[in-house]
C-alpha positions as CSV (number, residue, x, y, z in Angstrom):
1,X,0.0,0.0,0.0
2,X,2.8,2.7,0.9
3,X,4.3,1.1,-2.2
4,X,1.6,2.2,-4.4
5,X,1.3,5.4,-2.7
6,X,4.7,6.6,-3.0
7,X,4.5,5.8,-6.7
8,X,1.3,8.2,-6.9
9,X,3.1,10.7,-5.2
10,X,6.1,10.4,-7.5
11,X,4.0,10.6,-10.4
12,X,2.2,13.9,-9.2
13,X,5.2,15.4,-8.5
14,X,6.9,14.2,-12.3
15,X,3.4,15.8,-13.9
16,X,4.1,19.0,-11.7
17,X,7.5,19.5,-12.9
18,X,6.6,18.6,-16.5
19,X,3.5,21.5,-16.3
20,X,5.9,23.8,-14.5
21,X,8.5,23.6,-17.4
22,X,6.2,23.4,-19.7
23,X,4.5,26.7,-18.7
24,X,8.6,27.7,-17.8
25,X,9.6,27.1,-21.6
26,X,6.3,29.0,-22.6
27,X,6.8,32.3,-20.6
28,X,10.9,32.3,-21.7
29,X,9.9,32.1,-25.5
30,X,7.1,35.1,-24.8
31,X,10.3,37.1,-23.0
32,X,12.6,36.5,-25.7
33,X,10.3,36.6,-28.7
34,X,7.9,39.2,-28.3
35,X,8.8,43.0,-29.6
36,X,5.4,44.2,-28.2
37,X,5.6,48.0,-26.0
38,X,5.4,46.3,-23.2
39,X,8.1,43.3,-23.5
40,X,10.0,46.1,-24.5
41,X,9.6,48.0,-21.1
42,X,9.9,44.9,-19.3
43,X,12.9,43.9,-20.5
44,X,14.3,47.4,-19.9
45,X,14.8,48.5,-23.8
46,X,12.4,51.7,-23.7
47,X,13.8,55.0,-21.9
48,X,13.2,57.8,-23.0
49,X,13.5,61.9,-22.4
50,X,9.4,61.8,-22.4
51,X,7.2,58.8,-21.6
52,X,3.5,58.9,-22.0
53,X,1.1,56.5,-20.1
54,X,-2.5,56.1,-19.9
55,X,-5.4,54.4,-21.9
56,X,-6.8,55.1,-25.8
57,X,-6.4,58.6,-24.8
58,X,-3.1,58.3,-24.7
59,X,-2.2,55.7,-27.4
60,X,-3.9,57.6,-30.1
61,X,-3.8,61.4,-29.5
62,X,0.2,62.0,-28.3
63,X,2.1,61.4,-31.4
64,X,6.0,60.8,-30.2
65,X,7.3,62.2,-33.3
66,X,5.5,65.7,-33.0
67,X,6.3,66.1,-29.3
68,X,10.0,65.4,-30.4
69,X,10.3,67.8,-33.2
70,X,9.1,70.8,-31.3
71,X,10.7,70.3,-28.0
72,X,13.8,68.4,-29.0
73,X,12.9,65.4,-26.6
74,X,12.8,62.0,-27.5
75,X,8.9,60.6,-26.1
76,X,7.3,57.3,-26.7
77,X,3.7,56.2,-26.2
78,X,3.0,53.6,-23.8
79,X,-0.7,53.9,-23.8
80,X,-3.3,51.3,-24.6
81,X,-7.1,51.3,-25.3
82,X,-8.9,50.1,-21.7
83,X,-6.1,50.4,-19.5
84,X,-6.1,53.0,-17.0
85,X,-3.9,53.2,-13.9
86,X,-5.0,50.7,-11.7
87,X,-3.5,48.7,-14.8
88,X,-0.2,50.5,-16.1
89,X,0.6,51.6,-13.0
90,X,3.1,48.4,-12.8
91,X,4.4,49.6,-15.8
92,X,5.8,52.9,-14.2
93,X,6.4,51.6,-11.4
94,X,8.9,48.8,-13.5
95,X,9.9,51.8,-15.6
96,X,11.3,54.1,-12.8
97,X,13.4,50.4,-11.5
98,X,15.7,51.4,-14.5
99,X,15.5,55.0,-15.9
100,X,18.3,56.7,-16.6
101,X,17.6,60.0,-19.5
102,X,13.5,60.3,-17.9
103,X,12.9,63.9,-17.8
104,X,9.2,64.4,-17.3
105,X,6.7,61.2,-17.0
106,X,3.0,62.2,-19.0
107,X,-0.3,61.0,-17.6
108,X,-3.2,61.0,-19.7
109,X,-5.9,61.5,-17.2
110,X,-9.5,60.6,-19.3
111,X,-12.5,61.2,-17.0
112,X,-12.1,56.6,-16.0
113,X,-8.4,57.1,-15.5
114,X,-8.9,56.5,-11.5
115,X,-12.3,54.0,-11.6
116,X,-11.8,50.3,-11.1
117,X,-11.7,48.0,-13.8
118,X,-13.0,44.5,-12.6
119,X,-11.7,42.9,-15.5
120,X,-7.4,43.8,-16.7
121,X,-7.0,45.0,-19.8
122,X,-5.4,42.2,-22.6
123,X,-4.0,40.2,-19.6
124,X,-2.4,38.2,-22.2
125,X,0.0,40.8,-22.8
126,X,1.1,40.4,-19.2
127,X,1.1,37.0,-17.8
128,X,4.7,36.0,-19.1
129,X,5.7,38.5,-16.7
130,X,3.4,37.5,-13.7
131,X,6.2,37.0,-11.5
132,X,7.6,40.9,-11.9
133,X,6.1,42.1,-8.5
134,X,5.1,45.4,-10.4
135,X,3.2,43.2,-12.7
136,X,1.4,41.0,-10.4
137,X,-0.1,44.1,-8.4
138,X,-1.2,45.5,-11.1
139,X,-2.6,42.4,-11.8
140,X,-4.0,41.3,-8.5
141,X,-5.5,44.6,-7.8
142,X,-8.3,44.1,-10.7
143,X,-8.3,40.1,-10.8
144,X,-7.0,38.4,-6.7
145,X,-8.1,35.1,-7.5
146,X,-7.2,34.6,-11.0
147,X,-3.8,36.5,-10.9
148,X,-2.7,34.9,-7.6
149,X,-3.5,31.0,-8.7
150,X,-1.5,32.4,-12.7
151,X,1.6,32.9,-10.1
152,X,1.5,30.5,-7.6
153,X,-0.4,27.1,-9.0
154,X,1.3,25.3,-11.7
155,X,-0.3,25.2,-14.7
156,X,-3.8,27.4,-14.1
157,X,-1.9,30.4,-16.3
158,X,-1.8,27.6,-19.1
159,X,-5.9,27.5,-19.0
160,X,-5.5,31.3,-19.2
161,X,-3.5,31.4,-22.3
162,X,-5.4,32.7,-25.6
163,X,-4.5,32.9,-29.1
164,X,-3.3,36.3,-29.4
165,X,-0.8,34.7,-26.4
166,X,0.3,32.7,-29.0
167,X,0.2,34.7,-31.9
168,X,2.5,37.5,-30.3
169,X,5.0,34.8,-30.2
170,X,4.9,33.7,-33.8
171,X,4.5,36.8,-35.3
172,X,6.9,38.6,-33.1
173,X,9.6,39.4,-36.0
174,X,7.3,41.1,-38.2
175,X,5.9,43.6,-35.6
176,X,7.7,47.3,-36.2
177,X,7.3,50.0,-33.4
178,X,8.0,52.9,-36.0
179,X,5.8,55.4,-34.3
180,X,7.0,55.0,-31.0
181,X,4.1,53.3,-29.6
182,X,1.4,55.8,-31.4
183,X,-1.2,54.9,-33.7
184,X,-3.5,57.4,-34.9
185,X,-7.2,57.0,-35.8
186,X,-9.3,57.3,-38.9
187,X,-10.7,60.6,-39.9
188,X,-14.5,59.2,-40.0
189,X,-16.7,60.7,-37.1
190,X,-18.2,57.8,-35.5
191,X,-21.9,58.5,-34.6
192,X,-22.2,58.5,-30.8
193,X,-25.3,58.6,-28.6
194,X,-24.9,59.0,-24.6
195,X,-27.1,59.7,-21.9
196,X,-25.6,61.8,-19.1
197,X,-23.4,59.9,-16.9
198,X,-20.7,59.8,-14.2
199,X,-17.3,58.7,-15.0
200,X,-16.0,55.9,-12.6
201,X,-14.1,57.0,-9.5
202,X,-12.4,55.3,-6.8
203,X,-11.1,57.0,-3.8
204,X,-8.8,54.4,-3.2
205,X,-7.2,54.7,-6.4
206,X,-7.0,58.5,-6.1
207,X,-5.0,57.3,-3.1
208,X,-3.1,55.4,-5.1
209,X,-2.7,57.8,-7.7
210,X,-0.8,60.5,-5.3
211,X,1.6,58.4,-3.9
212,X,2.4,57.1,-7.2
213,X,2.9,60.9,-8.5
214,X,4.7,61.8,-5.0
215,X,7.6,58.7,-6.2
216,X,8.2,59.7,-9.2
217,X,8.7,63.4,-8.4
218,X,11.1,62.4,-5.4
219,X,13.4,60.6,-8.4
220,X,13.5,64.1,-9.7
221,X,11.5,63.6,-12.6
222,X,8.7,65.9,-13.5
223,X,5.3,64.8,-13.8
224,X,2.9,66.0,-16.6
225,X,-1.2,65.5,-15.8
226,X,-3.3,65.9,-19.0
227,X,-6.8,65.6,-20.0
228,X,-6.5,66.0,-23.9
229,X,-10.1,67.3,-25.6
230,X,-13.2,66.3,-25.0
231,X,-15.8,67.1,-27.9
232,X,-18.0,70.1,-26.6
233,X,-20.8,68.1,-26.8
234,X,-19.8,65.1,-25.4
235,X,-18.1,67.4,-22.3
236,X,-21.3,68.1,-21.3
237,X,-22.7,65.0,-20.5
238,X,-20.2,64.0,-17.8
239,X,-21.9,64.9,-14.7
240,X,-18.9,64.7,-12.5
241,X,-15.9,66.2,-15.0
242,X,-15.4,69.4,-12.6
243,X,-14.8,66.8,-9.9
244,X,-12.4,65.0,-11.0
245,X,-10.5,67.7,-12.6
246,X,-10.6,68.9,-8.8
247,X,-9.1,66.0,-7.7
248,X,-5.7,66.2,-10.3
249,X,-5.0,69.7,-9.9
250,X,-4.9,69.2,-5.5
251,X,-1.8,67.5,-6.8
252,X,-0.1,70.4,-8.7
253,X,2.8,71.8,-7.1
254,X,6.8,72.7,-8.5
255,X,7.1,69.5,-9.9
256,X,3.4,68.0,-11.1
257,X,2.3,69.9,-13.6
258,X,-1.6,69.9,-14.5
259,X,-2.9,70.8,-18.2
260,X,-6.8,70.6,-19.3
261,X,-7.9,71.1,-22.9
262,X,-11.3,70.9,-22.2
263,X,-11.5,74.0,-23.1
264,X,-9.2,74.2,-26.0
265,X,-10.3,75.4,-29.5
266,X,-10.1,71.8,-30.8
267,X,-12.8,70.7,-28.7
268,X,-15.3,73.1,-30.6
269,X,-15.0,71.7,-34.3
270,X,-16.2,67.8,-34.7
271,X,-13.6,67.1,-37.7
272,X,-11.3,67.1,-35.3
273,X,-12.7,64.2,-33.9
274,X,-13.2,60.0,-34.0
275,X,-16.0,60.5,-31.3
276,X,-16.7,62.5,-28.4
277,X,-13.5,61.6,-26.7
278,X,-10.8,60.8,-29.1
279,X,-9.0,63.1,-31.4
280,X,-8.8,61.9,-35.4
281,X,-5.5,61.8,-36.7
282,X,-5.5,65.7,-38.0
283,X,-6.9,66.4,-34.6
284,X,-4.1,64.5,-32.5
285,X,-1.9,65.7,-34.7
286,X,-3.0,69.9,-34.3
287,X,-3.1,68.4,-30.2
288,X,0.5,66.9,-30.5
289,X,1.7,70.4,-31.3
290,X,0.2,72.4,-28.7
291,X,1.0,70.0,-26.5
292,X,4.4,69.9,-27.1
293,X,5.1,73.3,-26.6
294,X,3.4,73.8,-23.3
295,X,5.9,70.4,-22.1
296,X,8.6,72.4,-23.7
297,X,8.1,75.6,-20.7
298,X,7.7,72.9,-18.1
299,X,10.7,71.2,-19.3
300,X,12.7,74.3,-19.4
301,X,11.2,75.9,-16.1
């Protein structure tokens, strides 16, 4: 009977070390493979004079290139459609680990920027790197069960695994960053309808939020908060916009620096727009500008 129990036991732990390498072998190939924005990051390739974070917002309306002419800067765009802080706060976090030429970190603050997601953002892009502790808290604070059994039970993150997992890895070679991380979007106004609403907010993630802001100032690095346009009409329907803005400029001080184009010139025209919240590509590119040149005074202040 021991016999036959010890052999059971030997057999689970043979099947555990064949899932753990297998899932091992998986997560190495990802690492090495994958030329994605944030492999890049992880593996501590991306640092430059400007770095941009924060959801679609971000990813489609600061154009690297733009802010680099006019203010002389290297930037790069490490914003993503759905992610807000909660999310790419690890990413930050990882970046300031290894920094070396950061003069001013940009925040794209859209009115969700400090809700709580329930669900992360393309997780896939992220569990290779499940064991970075940035990573997993990022992680753990929208998904505890799921991101705590992809670390610490073998084999679960194998379940979890999709096919643009997989994809990334095969079609690493062909991928080419030459915007910087930017895309812009189509010129075509897409027909929105919206009932008045609240953004989400968390006060726990405003929390959150400061004492992210307060580390990266103490590594002498400026920090840049910006709501890009809003379309006029679309402003108007979020019931709680004045209190949120409220909430980013009580961090302002020498070194946090708050901009709002709410109230900009683009936000009156609609061809300067994809919907009520992003900027088309002649829009981002007319915001890239102005932009630029107000980083350029806090830059040089």
């Amino acid at each position: 009977m021991r016999a036959r129990i010890k052999q059971i036991l030997l057999f689970l732990l043979l099947l555990l070390l064949v899932v753990y390498g297998i899932q091992y072998a998986i997560d190495i190939c990802y690492q090495k493979r994958v030329n994605n924005k944030f492999a890049k990051l992880l593996r501590h390739e991306i640092d430059n004079n400007v770095m941009i974070f924060g959801s679609s917002v971000a990813y489609h309306q600061f154009d690297p290139q733009i802010i680099k002419d006019v203010t002389g800067h290297s930037a790069y765009n490490m914003g993503f459609p759905g992610m807000f802080f909660a999310q790419y706060n690890g990413l930050i976090q990882e970046y300031q680990l290894y920094q070396k030429q950061c003069k001013a970190i940009v925040i794209a603050c859209d009115f969700d920027n400090l809700g709580k997601n329930e669900l992360a953002t393309r997780p896939d892009l992220f569990y290779a790197y499940i064991n970075n502790c940035n990573i997993y808290s990022s992680l753990y604070e929208m998904e505890q069960r799921k991101a705590f059994m992809a670390k610490y039970v073998p084999g679960y993150k194998l379940t979890l695994l999709n096919k643009a997992f997989y994809t990334d890895i095969l079609l690493s070679k062909q991928y080419k960053d030459t915007a910087n991380g930017y895309e812009a979007l189509t010129t075509a106004w897409e027909v929105t309808k919206h009932k008045p609403f609240n953004s989400r907010y968390e006060e726990a993630i405003f929390v959150q939020f400061k004492n992210a802001v307060d580390e990266i100032t103490q590594k002498g690095i400026k920090v840049v908060l910006v709501i890009p346009p809003v379309y006029k009409e679309g402003y108007k329907l979020i019931l709680n916009a004045e209190a949120i803005k409220s909430k980013y400029r009580s961090l302002v001080n020498k070194n946090v620096h708050f901009l709002d184009y709410t109230n900009d010139t683009l936000c009156r025209t609609q061809d300067n727009f994809r919907n009520f919240t992003h900027l088309n590509a002649n829009g981002a590119s007319k915001f890239s500008h102005t932009f630029a040149q107000d980083l350029l005074k806090i830059i040089h202040e």
